[in-house]
N, C-alpha and C positions, 0 to 999 in steps of 0.2 A: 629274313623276316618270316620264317617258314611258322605257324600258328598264329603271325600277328593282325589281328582284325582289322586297322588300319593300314599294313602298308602291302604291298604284294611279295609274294617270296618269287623270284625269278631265274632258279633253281630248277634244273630238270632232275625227274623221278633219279637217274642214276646218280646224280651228284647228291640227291639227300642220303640215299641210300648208303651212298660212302662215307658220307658225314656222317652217317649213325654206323656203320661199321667200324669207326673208331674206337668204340666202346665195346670191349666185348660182352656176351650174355654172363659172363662165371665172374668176370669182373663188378656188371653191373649188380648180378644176385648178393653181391658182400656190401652192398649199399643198403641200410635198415630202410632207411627215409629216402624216396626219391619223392621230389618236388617240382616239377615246373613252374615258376613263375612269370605270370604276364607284365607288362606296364603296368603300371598305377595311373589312370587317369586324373587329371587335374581336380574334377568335381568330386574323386574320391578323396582326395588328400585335405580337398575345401569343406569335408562335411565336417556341421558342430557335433556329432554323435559323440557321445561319450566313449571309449574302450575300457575295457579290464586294465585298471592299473597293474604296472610291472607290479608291484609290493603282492597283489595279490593273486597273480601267475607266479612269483615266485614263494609266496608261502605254500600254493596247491605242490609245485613242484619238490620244496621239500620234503613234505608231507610224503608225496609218495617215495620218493628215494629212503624214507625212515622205513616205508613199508617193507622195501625191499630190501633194507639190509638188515631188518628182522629177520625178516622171511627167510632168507640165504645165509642166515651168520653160523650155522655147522656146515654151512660147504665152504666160509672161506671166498665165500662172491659177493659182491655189493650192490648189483644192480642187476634187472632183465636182461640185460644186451650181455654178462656177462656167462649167462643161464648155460652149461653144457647141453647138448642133444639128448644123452641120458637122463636127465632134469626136465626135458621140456614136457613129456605127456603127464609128470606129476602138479608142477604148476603153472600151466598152461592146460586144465580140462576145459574141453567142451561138451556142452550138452548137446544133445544129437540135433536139434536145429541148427543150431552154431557151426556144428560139423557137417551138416548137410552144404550151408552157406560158402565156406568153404571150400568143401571137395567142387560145387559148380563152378565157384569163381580158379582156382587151382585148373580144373580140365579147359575151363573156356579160355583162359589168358597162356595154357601152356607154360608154367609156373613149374618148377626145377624145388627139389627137397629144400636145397639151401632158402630157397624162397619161403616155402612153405613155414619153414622154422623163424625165418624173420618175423614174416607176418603173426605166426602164435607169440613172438614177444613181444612185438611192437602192439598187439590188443592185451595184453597183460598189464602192457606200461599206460597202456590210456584206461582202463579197467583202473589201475593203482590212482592216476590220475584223477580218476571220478570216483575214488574214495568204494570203489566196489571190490567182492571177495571175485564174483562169477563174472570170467568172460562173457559177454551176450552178442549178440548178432552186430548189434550198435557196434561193439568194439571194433570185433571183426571186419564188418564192413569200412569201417572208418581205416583200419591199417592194411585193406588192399587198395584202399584211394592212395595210399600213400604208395604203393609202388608203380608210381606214375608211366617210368621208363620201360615197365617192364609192357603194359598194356600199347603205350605209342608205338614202339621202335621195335618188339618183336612178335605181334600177334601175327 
């Protein structure tokens, strides 16, 4: 129950420790998207709130995969996650805010190359996503949230 607000985790520090040594760090770095998910509470499942229908998260998301197998169709790749290293600093720029953003969150979480290259795809792909040419800080910051495991389990 170790993160869960309702129940207590009863786990000594060594036993979570081993439990996240399961995983290792080069293992986890080949993970684009890491996500924690919590419970869903009852009052969240009961709201009338409207969501984004599926039909139109899945038109945004074609939308961007067109982008990108424009983008990529003289290398022969179809998608961001597909991007070689040699490819990344052409489309994947940052503007020097972007890159300042970045290089803090990379030294403060102790973030590995492999990581680092994730994350410039994974804001490319949410960039593509929100119909934009320029990575911005937004992106950026939005696809180091997503490297959840890397901030819990090895800072």
């Amino acid at each position: 129950y170790l993160g869960d607000p309702h129940r207590r985790c009863t786990c000594t520090p060594r036993q979570i420790s081993q439990y996240h040594s399961r995983i290792s760090g080069p293992l986890l770095d080949r993970i684009d998207i890491q996500v924690e998910v919590a419970n869903v509470e009852y009052d969240d499942l009961s709201r009338l709130e409207k969501a984004e229908p599926s039909s139109e998260i899945k038109k945004r998301v074609n939308e961007a995969r067109q982008i990108q197998r424009e983008r990529y169709k003289k290398y022969g790749i179809y998608s961001n996650a597909q991007l070689p290293a040699g490819l990344i600093n052409e489309f994947c720029r940052l503007g020097k805010r972007e890159n300042e953003t970045l290089k803090a969150a990379f030294e403060r979480l102790g973030l590995s190359a492999r990581a680092h290259s994730r994350i410039l795809k994974v804001s490319r792909t949410i960039a593509d996503l929100a119909g934009e040419n320029d990575i911005s800080i937004r992106h950026i910051a939005e696809a180091i949230q997503y490297r959840n495991l890397d901030r819990k389990f090895f800072e």
